[in-house]
C-alpha positions in Angstrom: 2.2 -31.1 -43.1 5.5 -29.4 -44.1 3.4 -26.0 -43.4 1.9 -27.2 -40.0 5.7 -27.9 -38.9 7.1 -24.5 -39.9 4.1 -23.0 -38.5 5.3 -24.8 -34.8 8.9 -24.1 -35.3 8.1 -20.4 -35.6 5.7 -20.5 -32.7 8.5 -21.8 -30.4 11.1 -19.6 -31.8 8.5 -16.5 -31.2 6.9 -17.8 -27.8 10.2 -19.8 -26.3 11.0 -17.4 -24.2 7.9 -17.1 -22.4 7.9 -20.9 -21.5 11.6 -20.5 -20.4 9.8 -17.3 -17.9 6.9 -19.4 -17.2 9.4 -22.6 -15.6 11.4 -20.5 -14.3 8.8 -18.4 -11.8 7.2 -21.8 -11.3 3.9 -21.4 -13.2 4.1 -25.1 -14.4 4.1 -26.8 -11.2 2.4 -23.7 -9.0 2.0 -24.9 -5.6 -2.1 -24.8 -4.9 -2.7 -25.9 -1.5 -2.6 -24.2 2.1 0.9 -22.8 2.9 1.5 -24.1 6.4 4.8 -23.0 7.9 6.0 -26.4 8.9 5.0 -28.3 6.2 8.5 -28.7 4.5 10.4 -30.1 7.4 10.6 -33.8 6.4 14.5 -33.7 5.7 14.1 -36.7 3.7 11.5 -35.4 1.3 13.4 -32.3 1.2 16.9 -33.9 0.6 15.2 -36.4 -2.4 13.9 -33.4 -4.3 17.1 -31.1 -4.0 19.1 -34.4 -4.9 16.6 -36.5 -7.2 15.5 -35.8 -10.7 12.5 -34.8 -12.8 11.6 -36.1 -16.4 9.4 -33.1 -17.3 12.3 -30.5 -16.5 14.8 -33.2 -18.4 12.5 -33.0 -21.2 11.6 -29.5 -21.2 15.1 -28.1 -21.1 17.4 -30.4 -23.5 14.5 -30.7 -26.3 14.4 -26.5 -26.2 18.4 -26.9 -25.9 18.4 -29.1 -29.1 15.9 -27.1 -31.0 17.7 -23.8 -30.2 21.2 -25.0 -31.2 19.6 -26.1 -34.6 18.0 -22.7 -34.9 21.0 -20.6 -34.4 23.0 -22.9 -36.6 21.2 -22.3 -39.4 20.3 -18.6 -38.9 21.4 -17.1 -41.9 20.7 -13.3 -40.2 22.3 -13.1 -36.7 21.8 -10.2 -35.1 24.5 -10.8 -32.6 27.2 -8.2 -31.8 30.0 -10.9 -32.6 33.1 -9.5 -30.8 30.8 -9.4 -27.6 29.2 -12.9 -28.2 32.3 -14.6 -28.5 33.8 -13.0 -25.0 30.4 -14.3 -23.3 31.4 -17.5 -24.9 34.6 -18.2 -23.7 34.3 -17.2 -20.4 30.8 -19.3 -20.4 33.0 -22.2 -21.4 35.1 -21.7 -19.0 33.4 -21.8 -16.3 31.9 -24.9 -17.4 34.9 -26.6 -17.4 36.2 -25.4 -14.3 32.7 -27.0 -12.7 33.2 -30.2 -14.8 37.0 -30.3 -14.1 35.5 -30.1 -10.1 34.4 -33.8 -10.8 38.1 -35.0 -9.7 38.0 -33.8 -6.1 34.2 -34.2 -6.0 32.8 -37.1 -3.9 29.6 -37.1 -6.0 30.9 -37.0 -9.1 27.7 -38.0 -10.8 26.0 -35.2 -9.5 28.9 -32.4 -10.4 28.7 -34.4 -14.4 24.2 -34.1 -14.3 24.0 -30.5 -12.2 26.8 -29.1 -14.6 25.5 -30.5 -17.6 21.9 -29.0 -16.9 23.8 -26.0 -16.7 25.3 -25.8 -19.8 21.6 -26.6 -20.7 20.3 -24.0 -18.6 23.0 -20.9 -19.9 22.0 -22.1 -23.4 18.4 -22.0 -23.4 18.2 -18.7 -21.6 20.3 -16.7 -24.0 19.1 -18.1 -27.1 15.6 -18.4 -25.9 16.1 -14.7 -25.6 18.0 -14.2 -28.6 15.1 -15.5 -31.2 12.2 -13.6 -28.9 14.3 -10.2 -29.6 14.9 -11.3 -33.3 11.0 -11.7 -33.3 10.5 -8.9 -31.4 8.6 -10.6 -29.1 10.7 -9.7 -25.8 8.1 -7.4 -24.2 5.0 -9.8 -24.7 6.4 -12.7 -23.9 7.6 -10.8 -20.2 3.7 -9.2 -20.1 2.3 -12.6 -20.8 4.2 -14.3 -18.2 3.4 -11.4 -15.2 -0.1 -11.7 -16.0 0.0 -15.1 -16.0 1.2 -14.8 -12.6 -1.2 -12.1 -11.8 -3.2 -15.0 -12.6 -1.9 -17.5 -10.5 -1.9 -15.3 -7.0 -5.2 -14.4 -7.4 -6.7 -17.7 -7.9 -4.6 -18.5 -5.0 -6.3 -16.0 -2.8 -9.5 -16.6 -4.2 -9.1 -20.2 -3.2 -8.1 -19.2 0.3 -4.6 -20.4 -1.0 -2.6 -17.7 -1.1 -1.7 -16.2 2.6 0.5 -18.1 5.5 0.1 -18.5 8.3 0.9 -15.3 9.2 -1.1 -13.6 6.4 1.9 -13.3 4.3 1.2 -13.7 0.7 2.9 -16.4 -0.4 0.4 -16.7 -3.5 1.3 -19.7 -6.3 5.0 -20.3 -4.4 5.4 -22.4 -1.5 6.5 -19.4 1.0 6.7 -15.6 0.7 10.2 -15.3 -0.5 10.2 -17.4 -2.9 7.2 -15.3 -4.2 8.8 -12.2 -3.2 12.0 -12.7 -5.1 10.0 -13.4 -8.4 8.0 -10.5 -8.5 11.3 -8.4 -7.7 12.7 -10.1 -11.1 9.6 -9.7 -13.3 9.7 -6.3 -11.8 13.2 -5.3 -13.6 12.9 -7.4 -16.5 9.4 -5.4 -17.0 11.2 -2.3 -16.5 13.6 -3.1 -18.5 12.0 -4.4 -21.5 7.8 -3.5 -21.4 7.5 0.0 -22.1 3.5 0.8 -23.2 2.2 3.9 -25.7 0.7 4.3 -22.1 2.9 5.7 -19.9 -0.6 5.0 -16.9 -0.8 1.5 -18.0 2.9 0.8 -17.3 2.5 2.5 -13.5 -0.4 0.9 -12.5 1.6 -2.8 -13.5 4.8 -1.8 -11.4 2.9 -0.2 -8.7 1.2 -3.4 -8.7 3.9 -5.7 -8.4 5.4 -3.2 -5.9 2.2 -3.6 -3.8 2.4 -7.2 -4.1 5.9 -7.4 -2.4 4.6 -5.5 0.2 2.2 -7.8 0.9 4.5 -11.1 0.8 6.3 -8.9 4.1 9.7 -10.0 2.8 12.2 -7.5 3.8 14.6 -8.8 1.2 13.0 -8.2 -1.7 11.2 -4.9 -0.8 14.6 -3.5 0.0 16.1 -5.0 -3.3 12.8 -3.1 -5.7 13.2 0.0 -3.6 17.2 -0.4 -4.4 16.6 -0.9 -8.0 14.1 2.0 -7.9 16.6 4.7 -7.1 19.7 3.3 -9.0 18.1 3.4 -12.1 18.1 7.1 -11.2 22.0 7.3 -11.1 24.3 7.6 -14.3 25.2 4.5 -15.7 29.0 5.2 -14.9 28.1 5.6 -11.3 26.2 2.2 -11.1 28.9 0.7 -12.6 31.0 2.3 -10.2 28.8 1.0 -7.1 28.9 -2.3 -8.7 32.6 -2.9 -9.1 33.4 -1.8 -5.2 30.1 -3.6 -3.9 31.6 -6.7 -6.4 35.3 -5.9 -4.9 34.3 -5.2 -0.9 32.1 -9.0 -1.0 34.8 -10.8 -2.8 37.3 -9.9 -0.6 35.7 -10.5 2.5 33.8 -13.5 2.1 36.9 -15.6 -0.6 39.9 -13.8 -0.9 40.1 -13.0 2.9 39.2 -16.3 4.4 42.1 -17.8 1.8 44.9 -15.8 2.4 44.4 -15.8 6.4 43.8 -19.4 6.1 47.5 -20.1 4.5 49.0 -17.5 6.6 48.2 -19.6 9.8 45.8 -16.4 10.9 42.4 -18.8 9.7 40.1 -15.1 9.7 36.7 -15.1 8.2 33.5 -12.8 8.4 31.9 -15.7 10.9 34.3 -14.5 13.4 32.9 -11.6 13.5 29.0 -11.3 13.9 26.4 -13.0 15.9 25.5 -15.9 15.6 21.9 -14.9 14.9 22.7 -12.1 12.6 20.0 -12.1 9.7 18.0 -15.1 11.2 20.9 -17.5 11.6 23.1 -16.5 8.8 26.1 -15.8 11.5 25.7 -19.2 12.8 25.4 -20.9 9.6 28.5 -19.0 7.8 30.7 -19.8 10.8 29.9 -23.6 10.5 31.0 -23.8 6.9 34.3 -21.7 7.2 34.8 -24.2 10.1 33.9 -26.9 8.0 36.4 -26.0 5.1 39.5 -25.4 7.8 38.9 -28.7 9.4 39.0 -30.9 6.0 41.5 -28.5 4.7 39.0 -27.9 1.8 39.9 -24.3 1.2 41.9 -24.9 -1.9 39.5 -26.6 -4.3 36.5 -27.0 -1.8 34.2 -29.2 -2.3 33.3 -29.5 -6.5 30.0 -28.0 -7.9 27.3 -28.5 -6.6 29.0 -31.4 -3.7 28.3 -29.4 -0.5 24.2 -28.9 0.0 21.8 -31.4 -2.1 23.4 -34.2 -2.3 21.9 -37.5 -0.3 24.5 -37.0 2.2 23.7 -33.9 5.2 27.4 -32.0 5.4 28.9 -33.3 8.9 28.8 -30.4 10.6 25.2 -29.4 9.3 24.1 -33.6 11.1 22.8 -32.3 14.2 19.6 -33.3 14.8 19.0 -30.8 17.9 20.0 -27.9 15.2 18.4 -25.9 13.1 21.3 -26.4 11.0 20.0 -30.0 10.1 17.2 -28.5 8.0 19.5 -25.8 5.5 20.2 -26.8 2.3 22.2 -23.7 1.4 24.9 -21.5 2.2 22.7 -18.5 2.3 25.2 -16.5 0.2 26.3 -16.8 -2.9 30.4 -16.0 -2.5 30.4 -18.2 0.1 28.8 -20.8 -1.8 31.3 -21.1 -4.3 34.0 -21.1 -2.0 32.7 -24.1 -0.9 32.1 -25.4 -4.4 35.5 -24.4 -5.9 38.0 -23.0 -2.9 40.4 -20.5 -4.6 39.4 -21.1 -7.8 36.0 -19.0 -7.0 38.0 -16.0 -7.4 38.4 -17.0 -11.3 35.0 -17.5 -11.6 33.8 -14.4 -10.3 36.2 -12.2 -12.4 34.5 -14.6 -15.4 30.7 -13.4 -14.3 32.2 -10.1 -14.0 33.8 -10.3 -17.1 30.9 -10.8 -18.9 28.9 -7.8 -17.4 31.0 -5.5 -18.9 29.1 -4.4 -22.0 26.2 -4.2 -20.3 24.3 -1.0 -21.2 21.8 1.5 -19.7 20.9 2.3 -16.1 18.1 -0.4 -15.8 20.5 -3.4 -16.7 23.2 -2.1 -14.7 21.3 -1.5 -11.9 20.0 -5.2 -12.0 23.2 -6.5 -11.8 23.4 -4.3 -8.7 20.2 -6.0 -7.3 21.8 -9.8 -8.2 25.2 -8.9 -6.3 23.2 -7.6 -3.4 20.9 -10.6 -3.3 23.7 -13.1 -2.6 24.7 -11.7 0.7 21.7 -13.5 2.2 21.3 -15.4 -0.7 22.8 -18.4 -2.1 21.3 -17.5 -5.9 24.3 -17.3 -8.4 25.1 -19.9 -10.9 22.6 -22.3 -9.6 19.3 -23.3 -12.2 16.5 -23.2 -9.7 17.0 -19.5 -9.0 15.0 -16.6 -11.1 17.9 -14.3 -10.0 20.8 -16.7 -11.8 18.0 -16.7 -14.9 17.7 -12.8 -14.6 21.3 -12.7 -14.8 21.6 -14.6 -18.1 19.1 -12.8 -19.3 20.4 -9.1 -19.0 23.7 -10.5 -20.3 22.1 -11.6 -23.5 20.4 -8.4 -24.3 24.4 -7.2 -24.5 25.0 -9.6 -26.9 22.5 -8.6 -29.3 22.3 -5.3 -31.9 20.0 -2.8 -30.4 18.1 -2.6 -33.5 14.5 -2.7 -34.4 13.7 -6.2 -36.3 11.0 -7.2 -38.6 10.9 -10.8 -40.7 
């Protein structure tokens, strides 16, 4: 019995990590039925399962939560780089408390105490998931088990007459084309990253694979962000780093910093004011609407608390329009604008924390990723939130920083 238990215990700390990929690309609840483009418009059902809970995700995350705390505890031979670790930590914790502290202004507290306690959860998980797969080193499997199980997934999706919308898109296993899009992207860096064959063939015919695969989901987005990735990781890493800080710096500025200081000084200015309405399919509109929003409760100081704006059982005032397209979004559709909303002023702390953290981050293929993530939340809402693969990707590259680059065999 004793041997049977050890046995699983070593399985999860070897193979963790691919069940932590596999949830988070959505291969445990793929979505196998006709994508039909107006399908997800029932704001109720769409507002109960942004806002309501699951017990398979509850259970999946907080027994792997439990079970990796245990693990590390007693790890006798950590491989982490300590000085490092304990930096990620703190700020980490941080964070966390600025998100739970958000519970005072909050008008859903309950949902600021569940969304940042899954968080916590989440952060965990994904770093120490990774943690025990490099010890094992299991990394690269695990990431090659989990694309081909998506390989998997799209084909049976096509095969099934599943996988193209309406407007031959391929939306494969996910329930529209960017969500698919965006996920190859990621498994696209993180293969990059970590997968590198004896076969230098069989590693180009996987990327140009995954590369052809964007191409067919037609989602601008992501086949700008691989074609992005593809040419930074031919830069120096001191120049991506560079590219990153004044990208990081430029978005900061303008979308928080800006909107706070001209907000106080009686001048309220904001990037709304100044493009279309329509520019990037509505983002104009939408962006102007919540800057208006945060002037007319006077919300600009501590916003709104984590995770208190968009999915909660009430639609935002402004957003309550039910001869608007506005009635349907559930996001900010960037992710500095999103926590200004979530946290006012105090957004600016919490980026220089993610930032921060990035800071040991080695080679050009990580740094370049964390190029790709701050680029993705111009249009994107998809930074500290646990239903994003870009937020997961994030964690992810951070943890390989926190771990000795050094070959491991138990």
């Amino acid at each position: 019995m004793e041997r049977i238990v050890n046995s699983c215990l070593n399985f999860i700390r070897k193979y963790g990590f691919l069940l932590v990929l596999i949830f988070c690309f959505g291969g445990f609840s793929p979505a196998l039925y006709p994508k039909v483009g107006m399908m997800d418009l029932d704001l109720s059902n769409r507002i109960d399962s942004k806002s309501g809970s699951n017990l398979f995700k509850q259970l999946f995350w907080v027994s792997l939560f439990f079970f990796y705390l245990f693990c590390f505890y007693f790890d006798k031979n950590k491989i982490i780089i300590k000085k490092n670790f304990n930096n990620a930590l703190i700020a980490f914790s941080l964070i966390i408390s600025i998100s739970f502290i958000s519970m005072l202004w909050s008008s859903f507290p309950s949902y600021v105490f569940k969304r940042t306690f899954f968080q916590l959860i989440f952060i965990t998980v994904c770093i120490l998931s990774f943690y025990f797969s490099y010890k094992k080193n299991n990394t690269a499997k695990c990431i090659e088990l989990c694309l081909y199980y998506m390989f998997f997934l799209i084909l049976l999706t096509l095969i099934m007459g599943w996988g193209l919308t309406s407007d031959l898109s391929l939306a494969g296993y996910e329930k529209g084309k960017n969500v698919l899009g965006i996920n190859l992207v990621v498994i696209y860096i993180l293969y990059s990253f970590f997968c590198k064959s004896k076969s230098k063939k069989n590693d180009l015919i996987v990327l140009f694979t995954l590369f052809s695969l964007i191409i067919l989901t037609q989602s601008k987005t992501c086949f700008l962000l691989v074609v992005m990735f593809f040419i930074l990781t031919k830069f120096k890493q001191s120049h991506i780093k560079i590219i990153n800080t004044s990208l990081l710096l430029f978005l900061v500025v303008g979308f928080i910093v800006m909107p706070c200081i001209t907000y106080y000084s009686n001048s309220y200015m904001h990037i709304g004011l100044y493009v279309d309405p329509e520019f990037i399919t509505g983002r104009g509109y939408i962006w102007d609407t919540i800057y208006y929003d945060l002037s007319f409760y006077k919300n600009i100081f501590l916003g709104y608390g984590y995770a208190s704006y968009f999915g909660t059982p009430e639609i935002p005032y402004f957003f309550d329009d039910s001869h608007s397209f506005l009635r349907y979004i559930t996001s900010s559709h960037n992710g500095y604008l999103s926590l200004l909303i979530q946290f006012g002023v105090l957004s600016i702390t919490i980026v220089s924390l993610f930032a921060y953290v990035t800071k040991n981050i080695e080679g050009r293929v990580g740094n370049a990723a964390i190029t790709i993530i701050i680029f993705h939340n111009i249009t994107e809402a998809s930074f500290y939130r646990d239903n994003t693969v870009i937020w997961m990707l994030f964690l992810i590259v951070v943890a390989f920083s926190l771990v000795k680059k050094v070959k491991i065999s138990e």
